[in-house]
N, C-alpha and C positions, 0 to 999 in steps of 0.2 A: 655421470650416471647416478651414483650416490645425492648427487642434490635431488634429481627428481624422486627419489625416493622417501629427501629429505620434504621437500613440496610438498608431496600427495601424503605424507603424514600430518604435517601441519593443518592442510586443507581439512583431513579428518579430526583430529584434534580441534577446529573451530567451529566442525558442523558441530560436533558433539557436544561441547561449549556451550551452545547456543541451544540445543536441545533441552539443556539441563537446567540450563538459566527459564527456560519457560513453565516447567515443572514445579518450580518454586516462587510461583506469583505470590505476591505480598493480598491478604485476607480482604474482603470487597469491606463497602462501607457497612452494607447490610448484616454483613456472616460480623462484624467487629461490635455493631450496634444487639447484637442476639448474644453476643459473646458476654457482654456489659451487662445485660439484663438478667444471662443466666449468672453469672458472679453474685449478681445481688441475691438471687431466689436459692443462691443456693448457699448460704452464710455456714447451713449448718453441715456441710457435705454430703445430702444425700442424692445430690442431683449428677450423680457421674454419667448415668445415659438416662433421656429422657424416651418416658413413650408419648408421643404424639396423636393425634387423632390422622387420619387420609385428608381429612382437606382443612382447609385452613379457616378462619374464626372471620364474623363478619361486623366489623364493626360500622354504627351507628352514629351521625353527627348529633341525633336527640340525644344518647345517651348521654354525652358529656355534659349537654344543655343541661338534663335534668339531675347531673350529680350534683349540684348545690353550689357551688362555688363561682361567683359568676367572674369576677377578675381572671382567674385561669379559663374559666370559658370563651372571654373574649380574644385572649391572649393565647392560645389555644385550637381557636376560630381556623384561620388556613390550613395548620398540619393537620387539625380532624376533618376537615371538608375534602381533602387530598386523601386522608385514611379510607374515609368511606368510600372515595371513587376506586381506591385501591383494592378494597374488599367488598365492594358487591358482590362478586361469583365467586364462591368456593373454588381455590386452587388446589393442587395436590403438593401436599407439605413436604412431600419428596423433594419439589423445586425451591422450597426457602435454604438458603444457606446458614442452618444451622451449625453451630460449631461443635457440641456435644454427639459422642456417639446416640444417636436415636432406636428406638424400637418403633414401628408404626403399627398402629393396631387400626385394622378396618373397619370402617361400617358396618361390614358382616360378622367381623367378630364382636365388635360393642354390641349388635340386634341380638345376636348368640347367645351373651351374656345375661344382658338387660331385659331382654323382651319379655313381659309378664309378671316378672319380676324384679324391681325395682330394688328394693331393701334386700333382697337374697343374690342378687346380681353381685353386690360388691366383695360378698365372700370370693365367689368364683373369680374377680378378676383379682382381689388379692392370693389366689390357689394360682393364676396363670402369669401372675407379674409379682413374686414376695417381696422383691425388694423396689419396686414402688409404693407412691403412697397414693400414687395418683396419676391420670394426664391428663396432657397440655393440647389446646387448640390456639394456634397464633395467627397472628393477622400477617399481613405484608408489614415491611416498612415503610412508612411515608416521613417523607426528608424535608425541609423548610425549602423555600426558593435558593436560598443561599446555601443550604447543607450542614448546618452548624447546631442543626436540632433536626429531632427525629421523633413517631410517635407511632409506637406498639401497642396493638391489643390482645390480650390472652387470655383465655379460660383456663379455669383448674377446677375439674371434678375430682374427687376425692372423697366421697360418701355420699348416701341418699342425700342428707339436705347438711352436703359440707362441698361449698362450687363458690366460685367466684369469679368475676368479669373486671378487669383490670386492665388501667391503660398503664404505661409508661410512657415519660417522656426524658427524653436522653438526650443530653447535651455535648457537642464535642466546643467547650471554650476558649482551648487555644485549636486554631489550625492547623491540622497533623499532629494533634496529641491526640491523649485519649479522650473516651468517651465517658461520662460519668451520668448518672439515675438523678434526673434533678428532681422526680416525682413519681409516687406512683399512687396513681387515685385511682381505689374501689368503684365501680359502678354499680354493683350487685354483688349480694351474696347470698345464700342459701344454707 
C-alpha cells in the first residue's frame, strides 16, 4: 500500500518536473538579437525600460541603397530584401520579443501630444515620460538563410529635429554563442 503512494507521488513529482522545465525556455533568437542591440544603445545606462511606439517601424530596401556605401549594400542585399518583406505592414510591437521592460505609448497618445504642435509637443512627452529621452519604433527581425547574421531597423525620436533611422546588423560568429553589433549604419537623421 505504501508503494502505491509511493508511485502516485512520483508520478506527481514528474508532471510537476516537466511543468517547470517548460517555464524556463532558453530566450528565441530574435528576443537575444533585441537583447544585443539594446546592450549597445544603451552603453550609458539609461535604457532600463524602453517606451516603444504601438506598431512597428517599416523598413525600406532603397534606403540602404541610397545610404552610400555600396560594398555593405551589396553584401547586405538578401537580409534587407527579407527586412522589407518583413516590415511592409506595421505590426503591434507588443508581439516583438523585446527583452527590456517596455512602456508603449499609442498612436493616440503621440496624436495627443504632437498634434499641432510640434516643438511644444516634446515638453509634454518629457512631462509624461521624465526619465526618457526618447522612443523607439523597431522592425522585425530578418535572419540570413543560414541564421548567423541578422538585420534591425529602428527609429529614435527624441526632439523636434533630433530622429534617427538606423539599421543594425548583428552577427552571431560562432554557432550558439553570442551575438555581437558588427555595424550600425545611420540612414537618416533629423
Amino acid at each position: 500500500m505504501w508503494y502505491r503512494s509511493a508511485v502516485a507521488f512520483g508520478m506527481l513529482a514528474a508532471v510537476a518536473c516537466s511543468r517547470a522545465g517548460s517555464l524556463h525556455r532558453p530566450p528565441s533568437r530574435e528576443s537575444l538579437v533585441y537583447a544585443t542591440l539594446f546592450d549597445t544603445l544603451s552603453k550609458h545606462r539609461w535604457l532600463d525600460t524602453v517606451v516603444v511606439a504601438e506598431r512597428t517601424a517599416i523598413f525600406k530596401m532603397a534606403d540602404i541603397l541610397a545610404a552610400g556605401n555600396s560594398f555593405e549594400a551589396i553584401q547586405l542585399r538578401p537580409l534587407a530584401e527579407r527586412l522589407t518583406r518583413l516590415s511592409e505592414r506595421p505590426l503591434r510591437t507588443s508581439d516583438l520579443p523585446l527583452p527590456r521592460p517596455r512602456r508603449t505609448v499609442t498612436d493616440a497618445e503621440l496624436k495627443e501630444i504632437f498634434e499641432g504642435r510640434r516643438v511644444e509637443g516634446w515638453a509634454e512627452f518629457y512631462r509624461r515620460y521624465p526619465r526618457q529621452r526618447g522612443w523607439f519604433r523597431f522592425s522585425p527581425v530578418a535572419f540570413s538563410a543560414v541564421g548567423e547574421s541578422a538585420l534591425v531597423y529602428f527609429e529614435f525620436l527624441c526632439g523636434w529635429l533630433c530622429a534617427e533611422g538606423t539599421v543594425a546588423w548583428i552577427d552571431q560568429p560562432v554557432r550558439g554563442g553570442p551575438w555581437v553589433v558588427r555595424k550600425l549604419i545611420t540612414l537618416w537623421v533629423s
